[in-house]
C-alpha positions as CSV (number, residue, x, y, z in Angstrom):
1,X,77.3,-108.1,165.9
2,X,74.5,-105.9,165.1
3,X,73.5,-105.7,161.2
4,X,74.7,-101.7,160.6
5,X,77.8,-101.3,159.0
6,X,77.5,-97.5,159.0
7,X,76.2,-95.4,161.6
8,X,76.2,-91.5,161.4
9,X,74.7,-89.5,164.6
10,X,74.3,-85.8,164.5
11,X,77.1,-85.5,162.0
12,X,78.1,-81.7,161.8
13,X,80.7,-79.9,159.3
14,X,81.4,-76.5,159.6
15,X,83.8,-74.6,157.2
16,X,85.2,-71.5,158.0
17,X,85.2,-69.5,154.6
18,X,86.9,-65.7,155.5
19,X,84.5,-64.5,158.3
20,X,81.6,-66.6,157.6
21,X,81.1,-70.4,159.0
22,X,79.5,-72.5,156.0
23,X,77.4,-75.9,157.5
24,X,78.0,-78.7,154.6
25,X,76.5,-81.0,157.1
26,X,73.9,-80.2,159.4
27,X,72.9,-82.6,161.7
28,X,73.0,-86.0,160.0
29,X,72.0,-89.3,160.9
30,X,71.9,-91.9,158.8
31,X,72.3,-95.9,159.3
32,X,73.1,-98.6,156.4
33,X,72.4,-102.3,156.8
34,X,75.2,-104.4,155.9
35,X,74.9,-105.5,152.4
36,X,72.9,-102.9,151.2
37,X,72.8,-100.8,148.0
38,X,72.4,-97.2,149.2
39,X,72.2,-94.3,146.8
40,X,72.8,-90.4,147.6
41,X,71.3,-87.8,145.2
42,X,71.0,-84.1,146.1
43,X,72.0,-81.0,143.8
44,X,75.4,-79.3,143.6
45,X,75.9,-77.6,147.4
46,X,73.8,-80.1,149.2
47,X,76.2,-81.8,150.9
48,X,76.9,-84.9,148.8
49,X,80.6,-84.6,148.7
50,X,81.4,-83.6,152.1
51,X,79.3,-86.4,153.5
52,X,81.0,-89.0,151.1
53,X,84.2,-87.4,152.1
54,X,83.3,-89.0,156.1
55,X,81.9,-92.0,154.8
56,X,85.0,-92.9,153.5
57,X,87.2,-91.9,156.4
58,X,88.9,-89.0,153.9
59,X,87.3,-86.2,156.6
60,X,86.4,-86.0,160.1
61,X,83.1,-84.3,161.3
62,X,83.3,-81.1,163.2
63,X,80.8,-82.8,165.4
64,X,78.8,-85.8,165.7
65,X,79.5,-89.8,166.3
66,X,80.3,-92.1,163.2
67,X,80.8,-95.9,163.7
68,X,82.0,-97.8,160.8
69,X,81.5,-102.1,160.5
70,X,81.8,-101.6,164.4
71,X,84.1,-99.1,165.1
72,X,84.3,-95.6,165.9
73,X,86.2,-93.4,163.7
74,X,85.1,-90.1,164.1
75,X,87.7,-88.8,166.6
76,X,90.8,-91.0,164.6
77,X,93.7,-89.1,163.8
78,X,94.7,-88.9,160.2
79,X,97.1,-92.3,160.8
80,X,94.4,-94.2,162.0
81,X,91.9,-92.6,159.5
82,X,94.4,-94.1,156.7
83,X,94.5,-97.1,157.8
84,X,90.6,-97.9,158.7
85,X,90.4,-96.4,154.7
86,X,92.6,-98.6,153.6
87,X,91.4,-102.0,154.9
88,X,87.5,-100.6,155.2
89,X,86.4,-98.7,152.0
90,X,87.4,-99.6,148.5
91,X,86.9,-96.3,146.1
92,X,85.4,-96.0,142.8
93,X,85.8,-92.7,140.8
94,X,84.3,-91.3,138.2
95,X,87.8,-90.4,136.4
96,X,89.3,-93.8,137.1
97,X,92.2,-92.7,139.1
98,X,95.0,-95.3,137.5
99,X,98.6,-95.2,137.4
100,X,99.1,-94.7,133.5
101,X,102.6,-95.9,133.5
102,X,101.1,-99.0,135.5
103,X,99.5,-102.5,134.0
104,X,95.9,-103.6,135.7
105,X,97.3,-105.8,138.0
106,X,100.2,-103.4,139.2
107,X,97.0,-101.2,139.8
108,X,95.1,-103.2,141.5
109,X,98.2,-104.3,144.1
110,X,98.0,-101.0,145.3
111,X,95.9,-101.0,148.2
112,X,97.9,-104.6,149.2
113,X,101.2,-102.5,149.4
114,X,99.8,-99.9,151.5
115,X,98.5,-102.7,153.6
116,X,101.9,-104.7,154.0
117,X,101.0,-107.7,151.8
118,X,103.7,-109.4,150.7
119,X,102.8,-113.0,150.1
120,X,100.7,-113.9,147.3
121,X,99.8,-110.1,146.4
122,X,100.0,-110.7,143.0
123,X,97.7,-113.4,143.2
124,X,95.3,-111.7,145.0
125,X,95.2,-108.9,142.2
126,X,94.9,-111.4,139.4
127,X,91.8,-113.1,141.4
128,X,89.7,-110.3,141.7
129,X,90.7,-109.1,137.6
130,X,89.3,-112.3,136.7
131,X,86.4,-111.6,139.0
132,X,85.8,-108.5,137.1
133,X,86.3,-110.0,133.4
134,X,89.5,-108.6,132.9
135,X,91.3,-112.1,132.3
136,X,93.2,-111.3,129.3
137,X,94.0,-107.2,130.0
138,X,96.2,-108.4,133.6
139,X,98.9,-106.7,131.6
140,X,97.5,-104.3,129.5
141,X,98.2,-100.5,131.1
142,X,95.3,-98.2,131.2
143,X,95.7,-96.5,128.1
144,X,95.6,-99.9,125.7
145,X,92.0,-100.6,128.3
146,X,88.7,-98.9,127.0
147,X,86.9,-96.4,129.6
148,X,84.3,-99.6,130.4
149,X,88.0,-101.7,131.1
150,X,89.2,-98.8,132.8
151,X,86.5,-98.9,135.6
152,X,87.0,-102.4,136.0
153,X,90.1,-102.0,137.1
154,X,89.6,-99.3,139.2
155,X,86.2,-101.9,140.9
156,X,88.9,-104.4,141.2
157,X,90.9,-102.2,143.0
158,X,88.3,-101.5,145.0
159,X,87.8,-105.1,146.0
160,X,91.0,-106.0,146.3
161,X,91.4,-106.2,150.1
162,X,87.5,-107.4,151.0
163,X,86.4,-104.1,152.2
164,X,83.6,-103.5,154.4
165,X,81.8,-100.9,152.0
166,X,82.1,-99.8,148.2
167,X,82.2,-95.7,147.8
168,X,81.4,-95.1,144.1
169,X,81.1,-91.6,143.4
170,X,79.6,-91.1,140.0
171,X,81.3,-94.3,138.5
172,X,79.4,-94.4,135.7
173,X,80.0,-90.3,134.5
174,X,82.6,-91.3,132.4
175,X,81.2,-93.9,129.8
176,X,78.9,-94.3,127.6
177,X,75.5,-95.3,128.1
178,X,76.4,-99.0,127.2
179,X,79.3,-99.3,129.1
180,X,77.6,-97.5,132.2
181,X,75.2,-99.9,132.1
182,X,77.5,-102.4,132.6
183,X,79.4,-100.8,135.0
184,X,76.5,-100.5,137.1
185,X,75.6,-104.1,136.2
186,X,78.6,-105.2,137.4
187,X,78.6,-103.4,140.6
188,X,75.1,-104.3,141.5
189,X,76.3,-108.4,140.8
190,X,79.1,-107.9,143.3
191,X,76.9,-106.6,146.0
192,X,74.3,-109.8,145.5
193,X,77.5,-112.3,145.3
194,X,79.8,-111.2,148.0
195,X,77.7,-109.0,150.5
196,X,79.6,-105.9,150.2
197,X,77.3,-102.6,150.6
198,X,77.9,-100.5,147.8
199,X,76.7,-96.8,148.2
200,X,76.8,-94.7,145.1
201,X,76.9,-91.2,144.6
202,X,75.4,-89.9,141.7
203,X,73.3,-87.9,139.6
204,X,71.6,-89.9,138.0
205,X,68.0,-91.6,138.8
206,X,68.0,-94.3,136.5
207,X,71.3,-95.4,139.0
208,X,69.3,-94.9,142.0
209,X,66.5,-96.7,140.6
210,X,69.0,-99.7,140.9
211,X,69.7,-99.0,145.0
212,X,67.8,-100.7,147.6
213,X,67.0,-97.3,149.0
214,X,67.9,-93.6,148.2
215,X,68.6,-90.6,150.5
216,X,68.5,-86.5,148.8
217,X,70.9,-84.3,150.4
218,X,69.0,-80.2,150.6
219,X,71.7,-77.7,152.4
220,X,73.3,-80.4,154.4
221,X,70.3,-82.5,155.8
222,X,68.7,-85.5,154.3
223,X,65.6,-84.4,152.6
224,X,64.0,-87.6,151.7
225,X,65.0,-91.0,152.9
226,X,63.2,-94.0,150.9
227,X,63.4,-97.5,149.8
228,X,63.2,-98.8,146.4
229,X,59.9,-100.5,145.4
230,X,61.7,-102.5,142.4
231,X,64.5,-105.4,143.3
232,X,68.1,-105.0,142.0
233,X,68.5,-107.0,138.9
């Protein structure tokens, strides 16, 4: 097995907007190392949310060859797309995205249903709350949990069935300075202790400062493509 877990080659996306064809993505190719902490910057327009939207098998290129942890999933249909999302990539939001009526651990048992586990789902759920520090909220819905809590759960979630990559798309937005910090702290631990490769969207360059390497979007090609000269902490 070869050390890429993501491989994008000559990935295209055309919209058609009214009479005129808009290129989000044009001509991208891009390979992460398994394990890696990858950041993507670039300003509003650049292409940042379309090519997050492929990463994570929510899109399909109009064009172009995209092989994720080993298999290609550019041509998938939508069934197959869901599926390689659901056991593949574990999502982190910048607004959470929790069932309000729903405690942590129902929350985090989401992606488990989806994926036909029965059997010691709960458990599962529980074990990755407690890897997260969320030990005493398992029951506590989302609106007795504060923001910082909030995005735990969501991580946990995210974790819940051993994905192959973390998308987190401006997960700390939402919070505080202090609680971003930890947020990102915690992310950046998880990535060190388990392997997973974590790209983050965002914004901000004290984030990308964290990354092992950061790419900048500019109308739909990657701009600048660089490794970080500081080790994550």
């Amino acid at each position: 097995m070869n050390d890429w877990v993501i491989e994008l080659e000559d990935i295209r996306k055309t919209y058609r907007m009214g009479e005129v064809d808009v290129n989000a993505l044009a001509g991208v190719d891009l390979r992460v190392q398994r394990s890696d902490v990858l950041a993507i910057m670039g300003p509003s327009g650049s292409g940042k949310s379309t090519l997050m939207n492929i990463i994570g098998c929510l899109d399909r290129p109009t064009s172009g060859t995209y092989h994720l942890d080993g298999k290609t999933v550019s041509e998938l249909k939508d069934d197959s797309l869901a599926e390689i999302r659901n056991r593949k990539v574990g999502f982190v939001f910048q607004s959470f995205n929790l069932l309000g009526r729903s405690t942590a651990t129902a929350n985090v048992e989401l992606p488990l249903r989806y994926s036909g586990m029965n059997r010691g789902r709960r458990e599962r759920a529980q074990e990755v709350l407690r890897l997260v520090g969320l030990e005493e909220r398992m029951m506590h819905r989302p609106m007795e949990l504060s923001g910082g809590q909030q995005q735990r759960v969501a991580i946990a979630r995210a974790l819940v069935n051993k994905p192959a990559i973390i998308l987190a798309d401006e997960p700390t937005g939402n919070l505080d300075s202090r609680s971003g910090a930890e947020i990102l702290d915690l992310l950046i631990k998880l990535n060190r202790d388990s392997g997973v490769t974590l790209i983050i969207v965002t914004h901000d360059p004290g984030v990308a400062a964290r990354a092992h390497r950061t790419i900048r979007l500019k109308d739909g090609c990657i701009e600048e493509d660089y490794v970080s000269d500081a080790k994550p902490a």
